[in-house]
N, C-alpha and C positions, 0 to 999 in steps of 0.2 A: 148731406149734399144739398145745395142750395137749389132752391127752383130759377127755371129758366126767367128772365124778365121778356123775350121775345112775346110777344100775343100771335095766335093762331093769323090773325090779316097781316099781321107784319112779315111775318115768316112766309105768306106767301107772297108779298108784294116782292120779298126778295130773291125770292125764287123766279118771279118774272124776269125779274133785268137781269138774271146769267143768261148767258148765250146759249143756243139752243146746240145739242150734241146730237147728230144721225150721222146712221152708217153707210157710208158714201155704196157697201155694196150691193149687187143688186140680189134681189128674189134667188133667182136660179142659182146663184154663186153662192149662198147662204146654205138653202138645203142641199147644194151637195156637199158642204165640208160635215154640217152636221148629220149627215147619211152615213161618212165616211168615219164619224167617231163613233157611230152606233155599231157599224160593222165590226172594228178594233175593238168597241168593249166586246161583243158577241165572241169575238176569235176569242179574247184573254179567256172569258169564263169557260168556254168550249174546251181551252188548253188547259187549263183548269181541271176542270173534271176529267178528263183523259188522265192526267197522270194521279188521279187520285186514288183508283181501285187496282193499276199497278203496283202505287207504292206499298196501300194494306197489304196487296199479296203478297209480296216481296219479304214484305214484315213476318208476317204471318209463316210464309215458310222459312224463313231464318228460324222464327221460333222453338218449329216444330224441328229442325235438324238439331237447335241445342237441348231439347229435351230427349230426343233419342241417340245422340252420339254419346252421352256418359256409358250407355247399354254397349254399344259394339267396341267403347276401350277398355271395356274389363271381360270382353268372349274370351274365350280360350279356346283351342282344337288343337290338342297336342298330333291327331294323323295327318294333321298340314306342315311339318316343318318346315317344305317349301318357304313359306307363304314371306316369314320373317329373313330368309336367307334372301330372296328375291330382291334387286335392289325395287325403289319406288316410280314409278311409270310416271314420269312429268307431263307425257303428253294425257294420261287420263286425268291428271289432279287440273291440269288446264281447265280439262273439256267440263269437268265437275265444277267449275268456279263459276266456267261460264253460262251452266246451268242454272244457277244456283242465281246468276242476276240479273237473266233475261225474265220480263216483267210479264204474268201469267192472268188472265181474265176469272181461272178458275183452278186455283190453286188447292190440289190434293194433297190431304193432310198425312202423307206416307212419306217410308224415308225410299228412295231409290236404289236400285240393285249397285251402282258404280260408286255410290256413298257410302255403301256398307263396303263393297271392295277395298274401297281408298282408305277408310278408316282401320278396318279391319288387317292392313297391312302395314297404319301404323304402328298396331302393337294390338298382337294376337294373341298376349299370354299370359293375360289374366283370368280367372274362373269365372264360369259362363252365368249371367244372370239375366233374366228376360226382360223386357221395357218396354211396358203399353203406349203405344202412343197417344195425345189428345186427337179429338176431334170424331166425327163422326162417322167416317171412311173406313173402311175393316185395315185393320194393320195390317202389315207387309210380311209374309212368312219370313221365321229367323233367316241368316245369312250363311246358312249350313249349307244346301245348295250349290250355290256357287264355289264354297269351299271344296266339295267334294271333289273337283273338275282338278284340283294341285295335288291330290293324295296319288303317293307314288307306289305302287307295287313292285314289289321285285319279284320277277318268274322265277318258278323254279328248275333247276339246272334239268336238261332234257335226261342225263343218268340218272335220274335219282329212282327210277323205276328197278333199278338194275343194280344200285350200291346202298347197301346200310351203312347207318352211322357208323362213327367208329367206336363210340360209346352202346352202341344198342344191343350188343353183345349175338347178333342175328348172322342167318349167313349168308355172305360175302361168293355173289356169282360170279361164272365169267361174262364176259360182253357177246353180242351176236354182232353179225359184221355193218347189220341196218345199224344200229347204234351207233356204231363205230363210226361210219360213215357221216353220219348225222355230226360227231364232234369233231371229226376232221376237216369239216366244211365250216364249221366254225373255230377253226386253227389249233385245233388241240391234238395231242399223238400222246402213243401209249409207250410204257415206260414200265419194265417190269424188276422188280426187285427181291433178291431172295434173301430171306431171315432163317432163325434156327429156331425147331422148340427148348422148353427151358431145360431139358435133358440133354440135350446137343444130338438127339438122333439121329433126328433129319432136316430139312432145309423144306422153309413154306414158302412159296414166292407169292406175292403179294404186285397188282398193276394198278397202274396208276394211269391218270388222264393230267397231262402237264401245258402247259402254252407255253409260247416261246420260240425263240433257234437256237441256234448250237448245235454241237454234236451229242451224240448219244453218249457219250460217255459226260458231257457235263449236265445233260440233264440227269442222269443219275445220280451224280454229285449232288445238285438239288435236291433230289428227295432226300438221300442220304441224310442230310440235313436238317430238313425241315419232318419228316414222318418221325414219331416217336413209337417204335414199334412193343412199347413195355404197354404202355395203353390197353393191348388186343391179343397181352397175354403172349408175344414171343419175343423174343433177344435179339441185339445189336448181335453182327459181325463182324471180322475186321474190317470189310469195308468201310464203317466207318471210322478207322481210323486212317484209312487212306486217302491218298490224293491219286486222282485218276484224270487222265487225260488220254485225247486218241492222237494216234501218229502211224503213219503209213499203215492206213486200213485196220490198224489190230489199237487194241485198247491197252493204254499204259498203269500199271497199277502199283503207286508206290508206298512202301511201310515202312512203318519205323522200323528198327530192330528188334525184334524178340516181342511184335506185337500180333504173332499167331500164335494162340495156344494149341496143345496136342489136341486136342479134341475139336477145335477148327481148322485141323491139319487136316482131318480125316473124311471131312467134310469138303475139303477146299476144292475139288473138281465140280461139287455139284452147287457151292456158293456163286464160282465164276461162272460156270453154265447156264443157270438158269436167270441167272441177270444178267447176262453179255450176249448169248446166242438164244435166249427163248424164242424174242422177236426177231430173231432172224439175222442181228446187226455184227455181230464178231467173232469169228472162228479163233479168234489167238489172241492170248494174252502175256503181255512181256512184262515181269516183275523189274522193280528197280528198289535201291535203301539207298537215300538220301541222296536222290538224282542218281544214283551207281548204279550200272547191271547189276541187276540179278538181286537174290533174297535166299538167305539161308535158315530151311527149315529146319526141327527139329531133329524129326522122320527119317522128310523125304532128300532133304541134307540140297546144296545151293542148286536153284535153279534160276533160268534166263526166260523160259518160257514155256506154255501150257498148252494143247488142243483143248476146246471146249465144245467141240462140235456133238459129242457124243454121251451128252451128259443129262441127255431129258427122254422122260416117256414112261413104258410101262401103265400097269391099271392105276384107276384113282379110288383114293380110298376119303373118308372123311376125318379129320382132325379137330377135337374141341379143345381150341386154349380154355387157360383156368380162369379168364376173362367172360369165356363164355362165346367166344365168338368161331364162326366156322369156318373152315377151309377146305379146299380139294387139292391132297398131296397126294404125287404119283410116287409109284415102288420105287423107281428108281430115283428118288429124291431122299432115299435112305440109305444107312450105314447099315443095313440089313435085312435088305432085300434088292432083287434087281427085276429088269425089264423082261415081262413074261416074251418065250419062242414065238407065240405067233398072237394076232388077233383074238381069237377065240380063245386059247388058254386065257389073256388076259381079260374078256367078258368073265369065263369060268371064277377067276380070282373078284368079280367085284363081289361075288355075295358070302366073302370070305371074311378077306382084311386080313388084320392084324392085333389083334386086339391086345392081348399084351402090351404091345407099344403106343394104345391109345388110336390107332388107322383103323375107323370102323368102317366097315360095308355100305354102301349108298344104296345096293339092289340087296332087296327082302330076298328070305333063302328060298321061299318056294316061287321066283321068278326065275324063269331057266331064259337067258339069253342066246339066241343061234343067227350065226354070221356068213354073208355070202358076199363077195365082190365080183364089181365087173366095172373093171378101169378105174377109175379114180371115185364111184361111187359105190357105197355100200349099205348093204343092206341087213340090218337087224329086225329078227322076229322075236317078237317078247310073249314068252307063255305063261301064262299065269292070270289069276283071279284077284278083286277087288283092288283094282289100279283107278283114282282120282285124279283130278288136276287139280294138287294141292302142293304143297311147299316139300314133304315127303316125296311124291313122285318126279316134283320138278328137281333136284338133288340127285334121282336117280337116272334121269335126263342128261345133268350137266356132267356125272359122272361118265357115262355111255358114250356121253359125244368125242367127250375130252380123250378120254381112252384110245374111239378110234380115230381121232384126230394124231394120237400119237405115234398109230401103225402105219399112217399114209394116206387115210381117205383123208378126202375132197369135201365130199358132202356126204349125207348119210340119210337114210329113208330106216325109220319107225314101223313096224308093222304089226298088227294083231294086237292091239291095245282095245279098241272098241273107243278110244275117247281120238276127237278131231281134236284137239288141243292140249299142250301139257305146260303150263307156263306161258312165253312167249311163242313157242313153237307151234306151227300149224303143220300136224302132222300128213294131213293129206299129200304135201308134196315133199323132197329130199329138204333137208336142214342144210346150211353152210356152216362150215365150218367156224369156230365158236372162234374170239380175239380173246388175248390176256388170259389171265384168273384170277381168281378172287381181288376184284378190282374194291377197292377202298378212298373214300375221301382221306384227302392230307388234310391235317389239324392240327 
């Protein structure tokens, strides 16, 4: 680059003769514009800084939710199935979003209970694996917690004190009337059904708790249907192979042809009895074949129609199917025995039975049972040594009751046992009369 040829006096004499430049404004008009730029940088840097440990924060907890949300997409908690049926809560994924970008001075290094929700109901069904989080905040207990609050329990049904399974091979009580009570207010009614043992002896009736309306004769059809009586060790009837329906008060029962054997001929008074009139619901049954009056038995040669009103009672005896499971059959639920004369003869008969025929005794022989009425209540003294309130004596209980529920008592008063309770029964004051028997879950 070449040097300048100006000289230093030159350069200034030229500098004299330009015109002279001032700033026409005055003092005070000066420093307030430059007051006013000082203030504006002040605000910028001020604004500045304000959104700077926002933003770290902000950063910071984004960070910390991507390194813990891989952990809540692979939990698993198979007792929540809710969780995934549920559909997704928009207004919680909202409120979470908008947590997540509202700017914090001091941002904790945890993941929050409604992020573990949110995520946790994206997809809950992967196996469970833990995930420390960074930083130096103690981590946030797993999301188990929370979970807990969708786990569904199902109660169990208020009978179940009072019916064995029907696999359990156990025995099968009747109901007391609080029970009853209790499932009738919850829409349920009893429903009772009579099957045969695999001898065709005698007829075991079996009750049942149904929901529903209709008539009694279609809920019987139900069960008919749906109960598998081979399960618990006794036999189909014809009933099912009938079609039954009610019409003017009495119960319609109609068969194929030629589908009563002799041996459910002999039986047929106390199959209808004790499933038409147990509960109380039908004095008369009127056969039909293929909508037709009437049915032509083997026997008893064509009939139109039946009384069933006389067809239940006598003492209870105990019956074990080859299943294993137990019943209380009355005498007169047999092809070989009938309804003792009075009360007391049938006490006399429970510590008998029948044994031949498999009807064992429910009262031990050195218990001597003695019976007195007055009105509709009655009173049994029970004499005899080492009585428990165990499953043995409850049996002998249900037997007693059932017996004199079938002579005409109301209620019934226990006395001379030495034990205030036997089962369900609080013996201090009369017992009501017992519902059903051998009531059984359908399966």
């Amino acid at each position: 680059m070449e040097s300048s040829k100006w000289t230093e006096e030159e350069i200034q004499k030229q500098l004299e003769k330009m015109p002279s430049v001032k700033d026409k404004r005055s003092r005070e008009l000066i420093f307030h514009e430059i007051e006013g730029r000082l203030e504006e940088s002040k605000l910028s840097k001020k604004t500045t800084r304000t959104w700077i440990m926002p933003g770290l924060a902000t950063a910071c907890l984004l960070a910390i939710i991507l390194l813990l949300v891989p952990g809540t997409f692979i939990k698993n908690d198979v007792s929540a199935p809710s969780l995934h049926e549920k559909p997704k809560n928009n207004t919680l994924v909202r409120k979470e979003k908008d947590e997540v970008k509202e700017p914090s001075p001091a941002p904790e290094p945890k993941q929050s209970k409604k992020t573990v929700r949110v995520e946790e109901q994206k997809k809950p069904a992967a196996p469970e694996r833990s995930v420390k989080p960074s930083g130096p905040a103690k981590p946030e207990p797993t999301a188990d917690p929370p979970v807990q609050r969708y786990k569904v329990k199902v109660p169990e049904p208020s009978t179940a004190s009072i019916m064995a399974a029907v696999e359990s091979g156990k025995y099968h009580p009747p109901m007391t009337k609080t029970d009853l009570a209790e499932q009738m207010s919850a829409g349920k009614s009893v429903v009772t059904v009579a099957y045969s043992d695999e001898q065709a002896q005698f007829v075991v009736p079996v009750s049942f708790l149904v929901n529903g309306k209709g008539t009694y004769a279609d809920k019987v059809q139900n069960v008919l249907g749906s109960f598998k009586p081979e399960r618990v060790g006794l036999q189909p009837t014809m009933l099912n192979k009938a079609k039954l329906k009610e019409k003017e008060g009495a119960v319609v029962v109609d068969l194929p042809p030629g589908s009563v054997s002799s041996a459910e001929e002999a039986l047929l008074p106390k199959i209808l009895g004790y499933t038409f009139a147990y509960n109380h619901e039908y004095s008369n049954v009127k056969f039909m074949t293929g909508d037709q009056p009437g049915y032509k038995f083997s026997n008893l040669g064509p009939k139109e129609e039946m009384d069933i009103t006389k067809n239940s009672g006598g003492a209870n005896f105990l019956y074990t199917s080859p299943s294993g499971d137990e019943f209380l059959v009355d005498s007169n639920a047999t092809s070989f025995a009938g309804s003792a004369g009075s009360m007391q003869a049938a006490l006399d008969e429970l510590s008998k039975g029948y044994k031949d025929q498999k009807l064992m005794p429910a009262v031990p022989e050195d218990i001597k049972l003695t019976a007195s009425s007055s009105g509709a209540l009655t009173t049994i003294r029970v004499e005899g040594n080492g009585l428990k309130n165990d499953e043995k004596t409850r049996k002998m209980m249900d037997a007693l009751l059932m017996t004199a529920k079938n002579y005409g008592s109301q209620s019934v008063s226990v006395t001379n046992t030495n034990l205030e309770a036997i089962g369900p029964y609080d013996l201090e004051q009369p017992i009501d009369n017992l519902v059903g028997v051998n009531f059984m879950v359908v399966k």
